[in-house]
Residue, then its C-alpha position, 0 to 999 in steps of 0.5 A: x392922759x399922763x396928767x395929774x388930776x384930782x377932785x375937791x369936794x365940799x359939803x359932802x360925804x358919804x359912800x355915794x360921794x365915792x362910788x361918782x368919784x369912781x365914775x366920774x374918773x372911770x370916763x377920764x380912764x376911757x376917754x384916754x384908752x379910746x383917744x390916747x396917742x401913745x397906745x397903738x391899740x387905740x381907737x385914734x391910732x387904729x382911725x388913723x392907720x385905715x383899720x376902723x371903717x368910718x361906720x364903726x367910729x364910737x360915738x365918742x369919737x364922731x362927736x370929738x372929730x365933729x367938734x374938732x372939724x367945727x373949730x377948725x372952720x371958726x377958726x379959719x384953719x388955725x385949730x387942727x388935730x392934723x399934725x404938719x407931721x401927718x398925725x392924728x392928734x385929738x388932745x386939742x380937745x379930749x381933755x376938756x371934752x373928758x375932764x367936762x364929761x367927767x365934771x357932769x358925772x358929778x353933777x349927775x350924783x347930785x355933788x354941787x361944791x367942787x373943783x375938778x382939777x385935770x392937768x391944770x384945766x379947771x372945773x368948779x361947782x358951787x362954792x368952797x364955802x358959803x360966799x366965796x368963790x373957787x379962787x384958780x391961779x394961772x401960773x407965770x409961764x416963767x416961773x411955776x412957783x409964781x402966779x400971773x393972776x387968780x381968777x375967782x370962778x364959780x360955775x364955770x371952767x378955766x384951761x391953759x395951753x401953754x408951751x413952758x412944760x410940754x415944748x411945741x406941743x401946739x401947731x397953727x393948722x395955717x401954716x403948720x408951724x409949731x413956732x408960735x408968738x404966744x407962750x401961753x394962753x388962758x380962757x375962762x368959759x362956761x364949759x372946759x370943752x368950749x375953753x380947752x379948744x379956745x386956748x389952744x386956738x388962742x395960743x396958735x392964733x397969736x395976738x388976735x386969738x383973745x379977742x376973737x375967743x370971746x366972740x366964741x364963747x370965752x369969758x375972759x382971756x389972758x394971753x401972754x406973747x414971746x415977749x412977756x406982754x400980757x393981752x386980756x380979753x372979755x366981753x363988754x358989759x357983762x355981768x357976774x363974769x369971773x374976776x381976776x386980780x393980779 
């Protein structure tokens, strides 16, 4: 996926550790061999130039395009993996969708401390250690060097969509346009799937994209505009949601 990713495990080892690491990132693998935009042989490019039937679509890829196709009605069109060029692009979803699939690889072989890392989009299990939660720090879109906020998150996932390393990756489906009044958006939720397509939402949506993230699912939103304001969102009385300090 051309991003750096990583895996923090604690209060584990042995050769079974390895052997799920291996599997869990043999999923990353294939998930950007079968949805990759840079390949011409993938499944995504050959979808979209009319060489696969649509009854011989993975199922990986029916289930992306399915949760795709959901978003892009929450949203009221704003989510799109329909570029305003034409293109076919799923990564609105993908990284989530794999980093989570590969998160639950993980679980599955019984590791229960850990902090998946994918490119900057997070998920953790357990704890670091007894009693402290995994602290994830949502870097200053103005400065890599410096933090916006640390949120302390548990068993849960944070992702980032942002303009400041990847340009105007991020269109709004309304309109097409990739100018955007948001430079970055972060959401808190249970899955990185559910954050990953919220963010991205969030960030094309603009000042009203936190407040209806957390009616979908998000814990806790922070978004930051053009103009360097910062809006956060959560919602109302809940308890043990992630916290984040400045």
């Amino acid at each position: 996926m051309g991003l750096p990713m990583s895996v923090d495990v604690r209060r584990a080892e042995g050769p079974d550790v390895q052997a799920a690491l291996d599997a869990a990132f043999a999923v990353l693998h294939q998930a950007d061999e079968r949805f990759s935009t840079y390949r011409p042989d993938s499944e995504l490019r050959r979808l979209e130039r009319g060489e696969v039937p649509e009854d011989d679509l993975s199922a990986d890829m029916r289930e992306v395009l399915d949760l795709a196709a959901r978003a892009h009605e929450e949203s009221g069109g704003v989510f799109d993996v329909c570029t305003p060029e034409g293109r076919l692009d799923t990564n609105g979803v993908v990284k989530g969708w794999a980093a989570q699939r590969a998160a639950d690889v993980l679980v599955a072989a019984g590791l229960r401390d850990f902090c998946l890392n994918a490119g900057g989009d997070v998920v953790t299990r357990g704890e670091p250690e007894p009693g402290r939660a995994w602290d994830v720090a949502v870097r200053h879109p103005d400065d890599p060097q410096a933090v916006l906020a640390v949120l302390s998150v548990t068993d849960g996932a944070v992702a980032t969509s942002g303009t400041y390393e990847r340009g105007a990756h991020v269109w709004d489906g309304r309109s097409g346009s990739r100018q955007l009044p948001l430079v970055a958006a972060t959401v808190v939720a249970a899955d990185l799937t559910v954050a990953d397509v919220l963010a991205t939402t969030v960030l094309a949506m603009g000042e009203d994209g936190p407040a209806w993230a957390v009616e979908h699912g998000a814990a806790t939103v922070i978004a930051v505009t053009t103009d360097r304001r910062v809006i956060t969102a959560a919602p109302a009385a809940v308890s043990g949601e992630p916290a984040a300090r400045a």
